[in-house]
C-alpha positions in Angstrom: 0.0 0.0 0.0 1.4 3.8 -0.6 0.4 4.9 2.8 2.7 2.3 4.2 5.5 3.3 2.2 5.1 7.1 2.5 4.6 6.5 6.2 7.6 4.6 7.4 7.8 2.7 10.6 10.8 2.0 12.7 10.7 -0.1 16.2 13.6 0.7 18.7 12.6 -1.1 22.0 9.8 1.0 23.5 10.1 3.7 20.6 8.8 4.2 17.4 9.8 6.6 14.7 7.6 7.5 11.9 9.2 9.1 9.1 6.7 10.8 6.3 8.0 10.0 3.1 7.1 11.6 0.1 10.2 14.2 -0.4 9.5 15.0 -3.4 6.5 16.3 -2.8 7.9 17.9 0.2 5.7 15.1 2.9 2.6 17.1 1.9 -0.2 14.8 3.6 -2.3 12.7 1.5 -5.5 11.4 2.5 -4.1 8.1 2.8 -1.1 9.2 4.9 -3.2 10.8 7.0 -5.6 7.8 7.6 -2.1 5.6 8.3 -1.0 8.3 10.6 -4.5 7.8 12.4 -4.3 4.3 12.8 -0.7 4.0 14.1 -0.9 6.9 16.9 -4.3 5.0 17.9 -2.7 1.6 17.8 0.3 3.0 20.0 -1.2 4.7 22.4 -3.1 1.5 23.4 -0.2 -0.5 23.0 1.7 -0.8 26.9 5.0 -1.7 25.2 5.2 1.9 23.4 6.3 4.3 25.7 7.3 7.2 23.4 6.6 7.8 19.3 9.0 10.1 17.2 7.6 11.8 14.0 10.3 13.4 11.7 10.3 13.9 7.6 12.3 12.7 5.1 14.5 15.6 3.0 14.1 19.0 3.4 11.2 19.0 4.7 8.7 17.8 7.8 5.8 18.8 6.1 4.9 21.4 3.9 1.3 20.6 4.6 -2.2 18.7 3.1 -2.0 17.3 -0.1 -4.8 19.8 -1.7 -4.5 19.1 -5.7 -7.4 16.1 -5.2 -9.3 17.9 -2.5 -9.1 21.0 -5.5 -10.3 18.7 -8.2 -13.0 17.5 -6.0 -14.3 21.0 -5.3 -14.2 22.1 -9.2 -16.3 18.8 -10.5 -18.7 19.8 -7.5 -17.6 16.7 -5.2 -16.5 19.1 -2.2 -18.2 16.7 0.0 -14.8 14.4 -0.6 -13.1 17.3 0.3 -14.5 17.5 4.0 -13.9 13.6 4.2 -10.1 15.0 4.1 -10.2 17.2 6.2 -12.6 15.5 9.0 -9.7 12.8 8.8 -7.0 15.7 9.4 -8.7 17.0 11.9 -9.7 14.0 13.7 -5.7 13.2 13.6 -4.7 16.6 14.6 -7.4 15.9 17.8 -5.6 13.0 18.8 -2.5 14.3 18.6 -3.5 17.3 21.2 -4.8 14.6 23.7 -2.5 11.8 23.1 -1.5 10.2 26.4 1.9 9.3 25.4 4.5 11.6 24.5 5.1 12.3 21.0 8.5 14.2 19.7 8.2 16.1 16.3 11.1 16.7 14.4 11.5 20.0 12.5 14.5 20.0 10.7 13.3 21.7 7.6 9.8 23.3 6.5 6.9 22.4 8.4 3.9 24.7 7.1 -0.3 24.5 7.4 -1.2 20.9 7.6 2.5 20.0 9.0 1.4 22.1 11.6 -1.3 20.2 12.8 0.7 16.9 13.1 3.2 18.5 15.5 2.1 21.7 17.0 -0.4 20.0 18.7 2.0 17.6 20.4 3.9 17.7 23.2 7.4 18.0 22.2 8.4 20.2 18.8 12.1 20.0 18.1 13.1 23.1 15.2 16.2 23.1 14.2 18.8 25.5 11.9 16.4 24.4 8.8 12.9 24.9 10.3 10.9 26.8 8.0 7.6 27.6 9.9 4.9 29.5 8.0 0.9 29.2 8.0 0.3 30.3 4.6 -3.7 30.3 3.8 -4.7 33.2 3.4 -2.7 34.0 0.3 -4.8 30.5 -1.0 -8.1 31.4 0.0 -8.3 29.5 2.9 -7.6 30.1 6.5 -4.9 28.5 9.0 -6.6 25.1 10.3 -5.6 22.2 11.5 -6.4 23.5 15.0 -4.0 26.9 14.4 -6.9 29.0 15.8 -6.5 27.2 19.0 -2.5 27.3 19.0 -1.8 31.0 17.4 -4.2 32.3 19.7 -1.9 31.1 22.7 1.1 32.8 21.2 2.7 36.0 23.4 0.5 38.8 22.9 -1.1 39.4 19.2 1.7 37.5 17.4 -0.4 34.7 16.4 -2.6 37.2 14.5 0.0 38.5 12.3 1.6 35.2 11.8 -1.6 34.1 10.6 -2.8 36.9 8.5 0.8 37.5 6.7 1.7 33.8 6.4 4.7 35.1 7.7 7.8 32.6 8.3 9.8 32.2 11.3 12.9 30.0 11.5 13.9 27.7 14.3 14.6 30.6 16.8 11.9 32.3 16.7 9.7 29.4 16.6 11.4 28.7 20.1 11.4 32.2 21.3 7.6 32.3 20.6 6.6 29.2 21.7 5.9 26.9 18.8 9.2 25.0 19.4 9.7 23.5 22.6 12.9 22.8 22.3 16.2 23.9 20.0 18.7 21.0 18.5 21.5 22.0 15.6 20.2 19.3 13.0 24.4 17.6 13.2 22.9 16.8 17.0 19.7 14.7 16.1 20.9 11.4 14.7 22.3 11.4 18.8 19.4 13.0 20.6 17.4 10.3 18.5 19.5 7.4 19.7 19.2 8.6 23.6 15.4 9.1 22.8 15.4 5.4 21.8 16.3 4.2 25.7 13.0 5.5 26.9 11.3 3.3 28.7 9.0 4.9 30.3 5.5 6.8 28.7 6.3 9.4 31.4 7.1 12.2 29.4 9.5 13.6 31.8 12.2 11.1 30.8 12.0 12.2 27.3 12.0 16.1 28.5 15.3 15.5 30.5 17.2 14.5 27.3 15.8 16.6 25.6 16.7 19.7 27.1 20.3 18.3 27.4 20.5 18.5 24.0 18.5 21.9 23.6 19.6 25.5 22.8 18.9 28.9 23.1 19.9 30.2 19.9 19.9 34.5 19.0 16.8 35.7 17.3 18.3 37.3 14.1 18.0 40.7 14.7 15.8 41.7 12.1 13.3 39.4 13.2 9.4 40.4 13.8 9.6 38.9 17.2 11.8 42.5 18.3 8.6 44.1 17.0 6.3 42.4 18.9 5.1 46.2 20.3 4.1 47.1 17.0 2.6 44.1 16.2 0.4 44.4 19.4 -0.8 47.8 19.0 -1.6 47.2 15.4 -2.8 43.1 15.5 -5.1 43.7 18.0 -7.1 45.7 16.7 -11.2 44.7 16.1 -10.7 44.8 12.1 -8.6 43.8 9.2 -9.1 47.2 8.5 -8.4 48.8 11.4 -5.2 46.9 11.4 -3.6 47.7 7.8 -4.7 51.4 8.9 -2.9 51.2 12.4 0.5 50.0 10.1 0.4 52.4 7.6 0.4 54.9 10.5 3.5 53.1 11.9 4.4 53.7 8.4 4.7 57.3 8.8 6.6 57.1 12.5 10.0 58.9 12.7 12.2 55.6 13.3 15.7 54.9 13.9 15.6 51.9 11.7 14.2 51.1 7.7 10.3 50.4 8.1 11.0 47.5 5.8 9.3 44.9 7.8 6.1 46.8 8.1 5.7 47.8 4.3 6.5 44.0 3.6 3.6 43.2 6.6 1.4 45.7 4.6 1.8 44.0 1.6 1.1 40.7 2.6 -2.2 41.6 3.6 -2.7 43.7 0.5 -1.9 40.7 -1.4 -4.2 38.1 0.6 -8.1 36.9 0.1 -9.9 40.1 1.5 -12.5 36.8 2.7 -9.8 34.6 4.2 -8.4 37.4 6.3 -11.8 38.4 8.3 -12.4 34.5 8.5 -8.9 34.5 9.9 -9.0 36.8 12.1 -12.3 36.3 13.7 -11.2 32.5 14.5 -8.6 33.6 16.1 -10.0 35.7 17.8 -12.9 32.9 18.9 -10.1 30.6 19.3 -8.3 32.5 22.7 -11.9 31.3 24.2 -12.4 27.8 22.9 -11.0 24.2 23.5 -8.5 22.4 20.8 -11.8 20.0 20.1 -13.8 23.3 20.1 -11.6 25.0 17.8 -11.4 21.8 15.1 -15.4 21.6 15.0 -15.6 25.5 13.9 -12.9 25.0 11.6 -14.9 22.1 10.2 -17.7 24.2 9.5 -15.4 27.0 8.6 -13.2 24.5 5.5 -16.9 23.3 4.4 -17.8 26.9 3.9 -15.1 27.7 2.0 -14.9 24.7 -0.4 -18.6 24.9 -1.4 -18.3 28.4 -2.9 -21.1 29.6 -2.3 -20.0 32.6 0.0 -16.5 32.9 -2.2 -14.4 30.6 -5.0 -11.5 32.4 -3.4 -9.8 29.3 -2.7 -9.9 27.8 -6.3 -9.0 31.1 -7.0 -5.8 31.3 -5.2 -4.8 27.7 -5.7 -5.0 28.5 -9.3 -2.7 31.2 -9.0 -0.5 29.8 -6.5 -0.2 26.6 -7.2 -1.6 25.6 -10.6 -1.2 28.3 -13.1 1.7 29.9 -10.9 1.3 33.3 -12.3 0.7 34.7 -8.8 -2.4 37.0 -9.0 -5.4 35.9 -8.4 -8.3 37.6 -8.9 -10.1 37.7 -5.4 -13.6 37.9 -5.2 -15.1 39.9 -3.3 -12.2 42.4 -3.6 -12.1 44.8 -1.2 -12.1 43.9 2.7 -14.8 46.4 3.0 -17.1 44.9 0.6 -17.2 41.7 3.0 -20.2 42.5 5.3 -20.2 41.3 9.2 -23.3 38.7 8.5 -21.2 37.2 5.5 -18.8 36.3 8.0 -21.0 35.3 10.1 -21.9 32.4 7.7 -18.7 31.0 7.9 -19.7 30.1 11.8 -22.7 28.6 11.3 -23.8 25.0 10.2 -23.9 23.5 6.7 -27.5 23.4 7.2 -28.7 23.2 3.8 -26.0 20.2 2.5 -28.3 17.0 2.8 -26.8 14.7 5.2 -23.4 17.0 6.5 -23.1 17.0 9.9 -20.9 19.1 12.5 -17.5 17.1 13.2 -17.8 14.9 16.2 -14.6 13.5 17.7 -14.9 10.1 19.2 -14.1 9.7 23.2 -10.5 9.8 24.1 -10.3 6.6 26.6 -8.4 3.6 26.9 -10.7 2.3 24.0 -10.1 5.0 21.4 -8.3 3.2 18.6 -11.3 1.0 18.0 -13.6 3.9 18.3 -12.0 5.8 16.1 -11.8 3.5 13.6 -15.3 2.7 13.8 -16.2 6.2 13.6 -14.4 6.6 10.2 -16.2 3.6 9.0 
């Protein structure tokens, strides 16, 4: 099967290591991958002779997200219901993984971005590295962060997660640490050893992993021309109520007498400029619900949020910007509707609510997390 071999599986004693191959394609998760990933995390965390499970990626990247091309071609023959078969999978994985009872370790040595997000944020160990790429991208697709990011960006210091997920800005290993995204720092010439020490666990006790870990961790320099310095700026002007109101507040930092090139806020500027008008007020308003809710909380309303989105009816800005982006690769889509204030409060709105008129779709229910969860998930994908 091609989930087996794009999901490889190595047992070390109490440890296993899954490595997602597909390097080509930069790990992007397929639905099959996904559904292997599922099955394994459920079958270890029932298993008593797994104590600890590692997750790393094959080439230069962990994961540069969720496989979209078929989800895409669903949407455009009108099959978008396949589509949120996808991503109830992902986020039915990306649930587990927040309340697995084991520890997990993620390994970031390279790019890790959107749906790569969601099989390692949401754990309990995140090793970045010299290589890490981090970036949630969606909103120059059309879509919005997922995979649970409203529930982890909204726990980031002050309004950073905002602007990382409005801009789709990157951050490298350091700054991943400094903000909390990383747990922990290893120079990538240091993992084949921190993996090898990781593999005498024996104990699910995730304190025994921690202690190696940190003897292996460091505290490297955020660069210095790095957004986390500005996180004053990003404050005042990310927390604001509206989209709006916050591309206003940074053009008036804009204008600010300044010892230093306002470079970083005219390329902040742009990135919004350049976004789904849609997908930023989506964005930001499940963000913004997201400081308040539960991980499980936070997956359901993305649920209804990605269903939204892929049936069109309220925009076709993510078929839109995939074309651009991905497909076509000419880089300006044509986003519809165009301006942010052409997007009325009550369309928004309709993001939050139920699919009520879709015969049959139902609000994403995850199955309970007990001792018996790997045969209740399973059933419940069935």
């Amino acid at each position: 099967m091609a989930s087996h071999s794009q999901v490889l599986v190595e047992e070390k004693g109490s440890v296993r290591i899954l490595t997602l191959n597909k390097p080509k394609a930069l790990n992007a998760l397929s639905s099959n991958m996904i559904s292997r990933l599922l099955q394994l995390f459920c079958a270890y965390e029932e298993d008593p002779g797994v104590k600890l499970v590692i997750l790393k990626g094959q080439g230069r990247a962990f994961s540069a997200g969720g496989d979209i091309p078929p989800v895409l071609s669903n949407i455009v023959k009108g099959k978008w219901r396949l589509g949120a078969d996808f991503f109830s999978d992902q986020y039915t994985l990306n649930y587990v993984l927040a309340t697995y009872g084991k520890a997990q370790v993620s390994i970031l040595n390279g790019i890790v971005m959107g749906g790569g997000a969601g099989v390692s944020i949401h754990g309990r160990f995140r090793i970045a590295t010299e290589n890490t790429v981090f970036a949630m991208p969606e909103t120059a697709l059309g879509l919005f962060p997922d995979v649970g990011a409203s529930y982890f960006l909204s726990r980031l210091p002050g309004y950073f997660g905002e602007y990382v997920g409005l801009t789709g800005a990157k951050l490298d290993g350091a700054e991943m640490l400094a903000c909390g995204l990383a747990t922990h720092f290893v120079p990538s010439t240091r993992l084949t050893a921190l993996e090898a020490d990781l593999c005498t666990v024996r104990s699910s006790d995730p304190s025994f992993a921690s202690t190696i870990l940190d003897a292996y961790t460091q505290h490297p320099h955020v660069k210095q021309n790095s957004a986390y310095h500005r996180l004053d700026v990003i404050d005042r002007c990310f927390s604001k109520r509206t989209v709006e109101e916050i591309v206003s507040a940074l053009e008036r930092e804009a204008t600010r007498p300044t010892q230093e090139p306002n470079d970083w806020i005219s390329t902040t500027i742009s990135a919004l400029k350049k976004a789904s008008p849609s997908s930023l007020k989506i964005s930001l308003r499940s963000i913004r619900e997201g400081r308040l809710q539960g991980v499980g909380q936070c997956l359901i309303r993305e649920y209804r949020m990605v269903c939204h989105v892929m049936k069109g009816d309220l925009s076709k800005d993510l078929v839109e910007g995939c074309r651009a982006v991905l497909v076509d690769k000419d880089k300006n889509p044509k986003w519809e509707p165009r301006r942010l204030e052409d997007i009325k409060d009550l369309t928004v709105d309709e993001y939050f609510e139920r699919v009520e008129e879709e015969e049959g779709w139902k609000d994403l229910k995850f199955p309970p997390r007990n001792k018996n969860s790997h045969a209740s998930l399973i059933a419940a994908r069935l």
